[in-house]
C-alpha positions in Angstrom: 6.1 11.3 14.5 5.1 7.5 15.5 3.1 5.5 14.5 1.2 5.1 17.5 1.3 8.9 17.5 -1.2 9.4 14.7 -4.8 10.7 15.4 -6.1 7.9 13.1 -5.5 4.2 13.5 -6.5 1.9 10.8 -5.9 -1.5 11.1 -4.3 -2.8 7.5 -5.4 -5.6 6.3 -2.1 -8.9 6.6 -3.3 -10.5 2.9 -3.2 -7.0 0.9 0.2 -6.4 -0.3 1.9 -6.4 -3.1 3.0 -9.9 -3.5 -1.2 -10.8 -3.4 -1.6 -8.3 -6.1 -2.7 -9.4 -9.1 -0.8 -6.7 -11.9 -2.8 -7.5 -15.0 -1.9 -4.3 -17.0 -1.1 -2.4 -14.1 2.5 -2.9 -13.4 3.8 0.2 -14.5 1.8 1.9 -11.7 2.5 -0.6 -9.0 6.2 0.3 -9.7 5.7 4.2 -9.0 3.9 2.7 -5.9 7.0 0.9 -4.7 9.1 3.8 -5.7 6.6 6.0 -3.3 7.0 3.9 0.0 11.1 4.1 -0.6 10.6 7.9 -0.9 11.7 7.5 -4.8 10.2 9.0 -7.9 6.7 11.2 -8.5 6.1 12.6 -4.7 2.1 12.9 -5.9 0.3 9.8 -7.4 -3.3 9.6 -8.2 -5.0 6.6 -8.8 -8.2 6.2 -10.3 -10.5 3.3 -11.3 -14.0 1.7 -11.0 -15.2 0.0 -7.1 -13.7 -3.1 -6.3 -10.4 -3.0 -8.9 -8.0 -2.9 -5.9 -7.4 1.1 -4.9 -7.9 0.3 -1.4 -5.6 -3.1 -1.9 -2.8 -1.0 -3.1 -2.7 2.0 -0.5 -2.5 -1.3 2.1 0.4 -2.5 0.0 2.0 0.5 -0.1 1.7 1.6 3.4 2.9 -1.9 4.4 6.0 -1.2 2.6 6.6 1.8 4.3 5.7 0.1 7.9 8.1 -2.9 7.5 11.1 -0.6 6.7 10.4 0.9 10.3 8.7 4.2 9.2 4.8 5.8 9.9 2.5 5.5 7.1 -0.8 6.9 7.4 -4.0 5.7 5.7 -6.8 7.9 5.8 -9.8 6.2 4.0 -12.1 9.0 3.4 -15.5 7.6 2.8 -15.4 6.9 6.5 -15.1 10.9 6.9 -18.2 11.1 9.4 -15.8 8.7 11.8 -13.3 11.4 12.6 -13.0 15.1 12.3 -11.1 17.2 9.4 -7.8 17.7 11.8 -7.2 14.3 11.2 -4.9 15.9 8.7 -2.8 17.9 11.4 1.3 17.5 10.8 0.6 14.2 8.4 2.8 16.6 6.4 5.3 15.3 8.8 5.1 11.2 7.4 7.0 9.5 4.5 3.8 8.3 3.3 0.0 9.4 3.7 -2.8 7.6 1.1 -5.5 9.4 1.1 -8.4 6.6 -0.1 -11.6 7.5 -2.2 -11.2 11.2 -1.8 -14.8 11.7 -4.1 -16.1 10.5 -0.8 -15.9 14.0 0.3 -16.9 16.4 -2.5 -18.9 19.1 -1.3 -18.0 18.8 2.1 -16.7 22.6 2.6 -15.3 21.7 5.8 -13.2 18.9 4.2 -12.2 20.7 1.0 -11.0 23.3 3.3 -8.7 21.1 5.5 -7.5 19.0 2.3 -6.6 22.1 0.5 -4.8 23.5 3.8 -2.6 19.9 4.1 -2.1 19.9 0.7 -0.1 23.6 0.7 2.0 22.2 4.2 2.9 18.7 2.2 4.3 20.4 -0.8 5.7 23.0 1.4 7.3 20.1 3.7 7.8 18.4 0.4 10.0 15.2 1.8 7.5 12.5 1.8 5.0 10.9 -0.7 1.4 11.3 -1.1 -1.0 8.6 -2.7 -4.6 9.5 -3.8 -7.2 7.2 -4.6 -11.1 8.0 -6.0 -13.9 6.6 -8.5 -12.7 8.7 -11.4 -10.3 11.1 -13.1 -9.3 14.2 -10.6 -11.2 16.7 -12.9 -14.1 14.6 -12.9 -14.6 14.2 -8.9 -17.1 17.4 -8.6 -14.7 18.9 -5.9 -16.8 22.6 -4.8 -12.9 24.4 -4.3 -11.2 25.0 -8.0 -8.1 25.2 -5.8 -8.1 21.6 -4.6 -9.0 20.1 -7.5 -5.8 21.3 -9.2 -3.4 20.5 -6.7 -4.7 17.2 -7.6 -3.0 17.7 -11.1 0.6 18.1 -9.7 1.8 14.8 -10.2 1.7 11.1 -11.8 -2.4 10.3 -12.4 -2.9 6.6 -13.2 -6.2 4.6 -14.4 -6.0 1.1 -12.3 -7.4 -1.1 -15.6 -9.4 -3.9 -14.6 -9.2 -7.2 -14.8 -9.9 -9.7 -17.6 -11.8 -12.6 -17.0 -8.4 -14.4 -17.2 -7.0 -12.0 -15.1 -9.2 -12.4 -12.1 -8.7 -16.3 -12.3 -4.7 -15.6 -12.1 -5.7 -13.3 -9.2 -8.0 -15.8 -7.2 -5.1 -18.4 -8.0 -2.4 -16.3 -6.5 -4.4 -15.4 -3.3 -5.6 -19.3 -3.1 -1.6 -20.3 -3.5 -0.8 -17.3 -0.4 -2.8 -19.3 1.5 -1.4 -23.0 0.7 -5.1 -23.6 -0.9 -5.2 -25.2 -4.8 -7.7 -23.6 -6.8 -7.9 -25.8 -10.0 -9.1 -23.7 -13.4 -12.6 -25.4 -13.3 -13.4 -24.4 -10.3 -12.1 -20.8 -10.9 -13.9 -20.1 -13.9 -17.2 -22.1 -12.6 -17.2 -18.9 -9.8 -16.9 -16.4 -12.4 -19.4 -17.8 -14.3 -21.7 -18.2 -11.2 -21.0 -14.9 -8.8 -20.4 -11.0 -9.1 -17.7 -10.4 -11.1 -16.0 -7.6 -8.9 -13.0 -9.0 -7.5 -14.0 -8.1 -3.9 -17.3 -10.0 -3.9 -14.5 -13.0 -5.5 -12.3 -12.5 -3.0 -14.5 -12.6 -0.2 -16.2 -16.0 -1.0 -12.6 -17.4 -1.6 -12.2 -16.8 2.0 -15.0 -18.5 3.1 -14.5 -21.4 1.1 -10.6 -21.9 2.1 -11.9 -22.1 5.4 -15.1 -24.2 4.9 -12.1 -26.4 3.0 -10.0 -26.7 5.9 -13.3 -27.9 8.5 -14.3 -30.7 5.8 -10.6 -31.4 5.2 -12.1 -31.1 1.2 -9.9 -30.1 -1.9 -11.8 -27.4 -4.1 -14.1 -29.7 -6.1 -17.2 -27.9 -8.5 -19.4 -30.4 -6.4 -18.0 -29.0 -2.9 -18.3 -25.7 -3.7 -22.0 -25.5 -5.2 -22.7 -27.4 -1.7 -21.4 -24.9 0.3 -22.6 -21.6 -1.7 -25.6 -23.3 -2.2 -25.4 -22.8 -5.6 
């Protein structure tokens, strides 16, 4: 199956890979990832851990692995289930890669359950490509309705994505800063933690929008420049 053969088509984000990842405690699980988009070790991961700690980021990473080597990955980011129908899952079996993204997004759904269950049976049957699950918590703990589905999410490697540090997250807004040729001194790093949400997304996010408010006023990341332009 091609890529352009898939039911679902979801753009991937160019910044999230691995090399924009920050690891913090995590690099034992971003290795089983790279072993998953080379078709190496567990065949099942599950990854677990609070909004905003970089699930999403990693299934992007991982799938972008799997694209740039030629092959069809497919990213399925179920808390946008009321976007497409159940037989989005038909022959994904087929892929070397399908993540599956915040699957607690559709406890209770019967119909959802159902088709999940069903693809899960053809993957292990197919059993020749890897399968990456993401959701809030622990599989036990998702409140899945189907018994049956819930522990064929206990069939292979299950992984708590830690957090970040306050340290941490500076490292990580440093790195992204550095992907995109932007200096992000230590001040200024820690005067946005100390002024904004802490979840890296909402971090993230206002990096962006001060790289470019940096490159219209031809400014270097001051404390002064950026309480002026967050209005802070």
């Amino acid at each position: 199956m091609q890529a352009a053969q898939l039911s679902l088509a979801v753009q991937l984000p160019d910044d999230e890979t691995f090399a924009s990842f920050y690891p913090g405690d995590n690099a034992q699980l971003i290795t089983n990832l790279k072993n998953a988009a080379i078709g190496q070790g567990a065949p099942l991961v599950f990854v677990w851990g609070a909004h905003g700690s970089g699930r999403s980021h990693l299934l992007h990473a991982t799938c972008a692995e799997v694209n740039a080597c030629g092959e069809a990955a497919a990213y399925i980011p179920l808390d946008q289930y009321s976007s497409f129908e159940p037989d989005v899952l038909e022959q994904m079996e087929q892929l070397p890669l399908v993540c599956l993204d915040n699957i607690d997004a559709i406890a209770g759904r019967a119909d959802w359950e159902e088709s999940l269950f069903d693809f899960f049976n053809r993957w292990k049957e197919h059993n020749h490509g890897s399968l990456i699950v993401t959701a809030a918590t622990a599989p036990r703990k998702i409140g899945l309705c189907l018994p049956d589905l819930a522990s064929r999410l206990d069939w292979g490697l299950s992984y708590q994505l830690h957090d970040l540090d306050d340290e941490g997250k500076l490292s990580a807004l440093q790195l992204r800063a550095e992907l995109r040729g932007l200096k992000l001194p230590v001040d200024v790093g820690r005067f946005l933690l100390h002024r904004l949400s802490r979840d890296m997304r909402t971090l993230l996010t206002t990096l962006d929008a001060l790289d470019s408010a940096s490159l219209d006023a031809k400014r270097k990341l001051t404390i002064p420049f950026v309480k002026d332009t967050l209005g802070l």
